[in-house]
C-alpha positions, -999 to 999 in steps of 0.1 A, spaced: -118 -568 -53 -135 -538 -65 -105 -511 -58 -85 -539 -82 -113 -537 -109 -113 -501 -108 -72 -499 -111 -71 -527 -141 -100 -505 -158 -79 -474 -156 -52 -489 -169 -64 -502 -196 -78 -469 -205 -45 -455 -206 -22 -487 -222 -10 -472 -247 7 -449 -238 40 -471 -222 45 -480 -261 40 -454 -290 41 -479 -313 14 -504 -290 -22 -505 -301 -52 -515 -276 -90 -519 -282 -112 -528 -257 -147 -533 -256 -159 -525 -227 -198 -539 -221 -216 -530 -190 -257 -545 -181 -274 -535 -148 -303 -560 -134 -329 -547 -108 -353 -569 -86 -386 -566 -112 -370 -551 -140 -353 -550 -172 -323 -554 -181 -300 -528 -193 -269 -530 -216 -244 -506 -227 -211 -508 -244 -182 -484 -254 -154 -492 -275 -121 -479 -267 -88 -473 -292 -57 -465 -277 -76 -449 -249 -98 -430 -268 -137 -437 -268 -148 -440 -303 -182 -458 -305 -215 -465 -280 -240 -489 -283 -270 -493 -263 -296 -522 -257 -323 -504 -270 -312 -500 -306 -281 -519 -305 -264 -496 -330 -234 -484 -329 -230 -444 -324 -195 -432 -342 -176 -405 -321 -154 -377 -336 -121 -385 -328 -126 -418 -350 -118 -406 -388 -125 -445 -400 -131 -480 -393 -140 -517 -398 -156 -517 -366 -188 -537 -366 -224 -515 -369 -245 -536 -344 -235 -551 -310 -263 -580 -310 -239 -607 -301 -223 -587 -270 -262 -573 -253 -271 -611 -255 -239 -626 -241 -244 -597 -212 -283 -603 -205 -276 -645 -205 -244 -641 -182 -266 -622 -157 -294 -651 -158 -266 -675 -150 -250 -661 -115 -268 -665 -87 -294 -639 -76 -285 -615 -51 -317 -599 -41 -301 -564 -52 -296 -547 -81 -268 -564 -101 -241 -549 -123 -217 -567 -148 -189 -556 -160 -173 -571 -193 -139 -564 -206 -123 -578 -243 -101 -573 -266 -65 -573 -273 -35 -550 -274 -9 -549 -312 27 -549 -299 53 -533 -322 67 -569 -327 29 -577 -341 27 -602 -315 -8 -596 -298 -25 -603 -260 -58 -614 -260 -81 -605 -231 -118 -613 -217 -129 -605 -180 -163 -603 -163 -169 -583 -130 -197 -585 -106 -202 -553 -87 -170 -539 -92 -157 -575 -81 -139 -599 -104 -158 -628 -109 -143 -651 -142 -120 -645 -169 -110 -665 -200 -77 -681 -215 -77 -673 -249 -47 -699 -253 -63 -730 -232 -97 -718 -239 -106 -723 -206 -121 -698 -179 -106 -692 -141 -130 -685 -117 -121 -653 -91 -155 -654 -66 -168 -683 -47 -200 -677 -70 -185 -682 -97 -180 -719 -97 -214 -731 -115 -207 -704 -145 -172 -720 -146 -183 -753 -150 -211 -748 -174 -184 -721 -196 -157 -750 -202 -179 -778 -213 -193 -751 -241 -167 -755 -265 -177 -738 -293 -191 -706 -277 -152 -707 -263 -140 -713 -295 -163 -680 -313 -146 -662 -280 -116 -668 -286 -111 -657 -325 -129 -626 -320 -102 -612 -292 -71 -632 -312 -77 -634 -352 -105 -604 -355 -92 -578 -327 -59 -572 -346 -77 -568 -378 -100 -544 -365 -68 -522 -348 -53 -518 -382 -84 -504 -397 -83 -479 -372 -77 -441 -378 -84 -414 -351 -83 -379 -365 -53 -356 -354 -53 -337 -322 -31 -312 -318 -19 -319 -280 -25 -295 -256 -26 -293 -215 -49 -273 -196 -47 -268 -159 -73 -250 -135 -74 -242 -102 -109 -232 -80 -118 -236 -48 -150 -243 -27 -153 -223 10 -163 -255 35 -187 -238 56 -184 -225 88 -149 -227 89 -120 -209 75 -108 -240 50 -110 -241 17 -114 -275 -4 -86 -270 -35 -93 -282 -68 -64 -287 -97 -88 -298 -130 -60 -309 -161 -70 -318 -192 -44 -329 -218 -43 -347 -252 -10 -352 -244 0 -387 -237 25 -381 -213 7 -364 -189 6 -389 -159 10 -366 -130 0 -336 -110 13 -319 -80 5 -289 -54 32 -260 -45 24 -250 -8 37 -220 6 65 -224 34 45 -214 65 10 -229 52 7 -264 47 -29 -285 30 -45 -305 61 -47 -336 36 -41 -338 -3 -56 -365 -30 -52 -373 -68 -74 -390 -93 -65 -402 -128 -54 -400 -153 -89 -409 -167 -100 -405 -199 -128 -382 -210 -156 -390 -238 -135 -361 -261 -107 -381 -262 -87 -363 -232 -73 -375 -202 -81 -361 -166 -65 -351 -137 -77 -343 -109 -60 -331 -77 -80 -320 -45 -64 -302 -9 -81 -289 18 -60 -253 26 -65 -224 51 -81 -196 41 -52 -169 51 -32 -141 37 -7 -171 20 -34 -187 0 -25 -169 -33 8 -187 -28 -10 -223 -34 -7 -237 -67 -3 -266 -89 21 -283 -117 17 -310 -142 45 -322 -156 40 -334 -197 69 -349 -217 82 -314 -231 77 -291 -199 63 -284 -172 28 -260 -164 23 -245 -133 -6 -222 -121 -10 -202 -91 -47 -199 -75 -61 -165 -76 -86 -171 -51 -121 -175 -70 -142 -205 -67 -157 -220 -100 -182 -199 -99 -163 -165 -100 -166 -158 -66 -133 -138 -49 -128 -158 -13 -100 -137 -8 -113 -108 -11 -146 -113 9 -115 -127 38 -98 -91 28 -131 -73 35 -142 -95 65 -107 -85 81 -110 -54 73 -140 -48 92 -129 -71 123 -105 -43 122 -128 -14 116 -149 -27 144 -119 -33 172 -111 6 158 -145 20 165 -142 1 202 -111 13 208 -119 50 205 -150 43 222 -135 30 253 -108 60 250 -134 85 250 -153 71 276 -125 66 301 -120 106 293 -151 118 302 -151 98 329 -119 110 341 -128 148 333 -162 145 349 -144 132 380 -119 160 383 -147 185 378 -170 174 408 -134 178 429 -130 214 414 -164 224 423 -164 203 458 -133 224 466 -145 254 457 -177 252 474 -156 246 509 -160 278 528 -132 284 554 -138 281 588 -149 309 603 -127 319 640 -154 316 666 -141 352 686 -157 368 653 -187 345 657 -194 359 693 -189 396 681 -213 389 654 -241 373 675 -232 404 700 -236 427 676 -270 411 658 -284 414 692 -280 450 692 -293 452 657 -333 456 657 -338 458 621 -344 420 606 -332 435 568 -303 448 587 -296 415 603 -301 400 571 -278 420 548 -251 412 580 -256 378 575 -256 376 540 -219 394 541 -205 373 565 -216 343 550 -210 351 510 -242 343 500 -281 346 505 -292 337 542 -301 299 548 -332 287 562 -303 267 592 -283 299 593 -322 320 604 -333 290 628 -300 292 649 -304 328 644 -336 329 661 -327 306 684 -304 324 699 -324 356 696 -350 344 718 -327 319 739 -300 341 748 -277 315 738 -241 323 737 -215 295 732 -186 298 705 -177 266 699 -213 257 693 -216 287 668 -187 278 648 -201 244 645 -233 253 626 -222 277 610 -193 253 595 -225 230 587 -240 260 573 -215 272 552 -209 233 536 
């Protein structure tokens, strides 16, 4: 399966560092196929878990890297592009683009006795490997019975296959020399805002030369807890490193400065806290602080808005009673109603009658106050109760 393929890769990668004393090389040969193409091939060549040559189909020469002080390893890669483009001519066609995936080599105990490997993949899927004792290969996919058959009648191709990964590997590891790292662990921590929400996706990067770094873990704070967490690795990097890679989704709150994570190495442990930036630089935590703060700025500025209406409100209420009830004019005792009608009767001066009116009343005569006033001029009205009512209406 290809989850299997990808776990046996990895650990290979990484072999050699159960046994200090333990050697590995791999050569690990890769050729894609598309519908109407050309073939590709590729191969890199791995010591003790550290990539130290490349070889591609279009020169097949091999490119040194850095880490590798000297070698015997071989300068071309002829025989490995060929055995790669003829395997892929020989499993059935899958109407897709096909990738293979070819793993040899062999791995030095301390006790010098030595395990021989070769395995072939199909699309991350294992398809046949060979028995460097028995020289025969075991079929692992239901396509892979023709390539069986034809592999173990072809003796002497079995016979080249198996030397190289018993008699030649070992000589090869011994000519081996990496140059010295001086081991060292470095842990980041970044995160990326998922938008539209207020989660944060976590990231814990490690990169060590140190051998025994095989783990990485996240510190939560108590009331704050990662929706889902996930590690990768270790894997190894084309500098010689491994990585580790940890990933946790995490509210964005005022306890995300408490997040963190720890990698544990042979000597001691490192642990780092996250101070909030993404990888590019970018503060979350303090565009949350300033998003808070002005929420809060805005729920203030409401606040005394809604006081200071409900004031004025309030006082321009209370002042409309004020002036309603000082407006009110008492009501005026109808006995002095008839004397003053009596007495405007007798009065035949209408500035006289005026100036009368204007005292009793309080303020200038009203056009209701000089109708009823004629009225009863030129009526001879008289009725108190029916005075005292208009004039109440009047006077309101």
């Amino acid at each position: 399966m290809a989850v299997k393929w990808i776990k046996l890769f990895i650990q290979c990668f990484v072999l050699s560092t159960a046994k200090c004393d333990s050697h590995s090389l791999q050569f690990l040969s890769t050729g894609r196929e598309q519908p109407g193409g050309r073939p590709l091939f590729e191969q890199l060549t791995v010591f003790d878990g550290v990539p130290i040559s490349h070889c591609d189909g279009w020169t097949k020469k091999a490119e040194f890297k850095p880490a590798l002080e000297s070698s015997n390893l071989p300068v071309k890669c002829d025989e490995a592009s060929y055995a790669i483009l003829e395997f892929l001519h020989q499993i059935p066609p899958l109407n897709s683009t096909v990738y293979v995936q070819r793993r040899r080599g062999c791995i030095l105990s301390a006790n010098g006795s030595v395990s021989a490997f070769d395995v072939w993949a199909v699309n991350g899927v294992d398809f046949i490997s060979f028995n460097a004792e028995s020289q025969r290969w075991t079929s692992h996919s239901p396509m892979a019975g023709t390539v069986k058959h034809r592999w173990n009648n072809n003796n002497a191709r079995n016979s080249a296959f198996r030397n190289f990964i018993r008699e030649q590997c070992p000589l090869l590891i011994h000519g081996i020399k990496l140059r010295s790292t001086q081991q060292s662990t470095v842990l980041r921590i970044f995160a990326k805002p998922i938008v539209n929400t207020d989660q944060a996706l976590l990231r814990c990067h490690v990169t060590s030369t140190d051998k025994s770094v095989s783990s990485v873990h996240l510190i939560e704070p108590e009331n704050s807890k990662a929706s889902w967490v996930t590690v990768t690795g270790p894997v190894p990097s084309q500098d010689g490193s491994m990585v580790l890679r940890l990933t946790a989704e995490i509210p964005l709150s005022s306890d995300s400065s408490m997040y963190g994570c720890r990698v544990q190495t042979g000597g001691h442990n490192i642990t780092v806290f996250w101070d909030g930036n993404t990888l590019d630089g970018r503060h979350l935590l303090n565009v949350l602080s300033v998003h808070w703060k002005i929420l809060t700025a805005i729920l203030g500025l409401c606040s005394i808005l809604f006081v200071i209406t409900v004031l004025s409100c309030g006082i321009t209420l209370l002042l409309k009673c004020v002036k309603k009830k000082s407006r009110r004019r008492p009501r005026i005792d109808p006995q002095l109603i008839e004397q003053f009608v009596v007495f405007q009767r007798s009065v035949t001066s209408a500035d006289l009658s005026g100036i009368i009116v204007a005292f009793i009343q309080g303020t200038e005569r009203s056009t209701e106050w000089g109708q009823w006033a004629q009225r009863t001029a030129d009526n001879e009205l008289y009725d108190p109760e029916y005075f005292a009512h208009q004039i109440d209406r009047a006077l309101q």
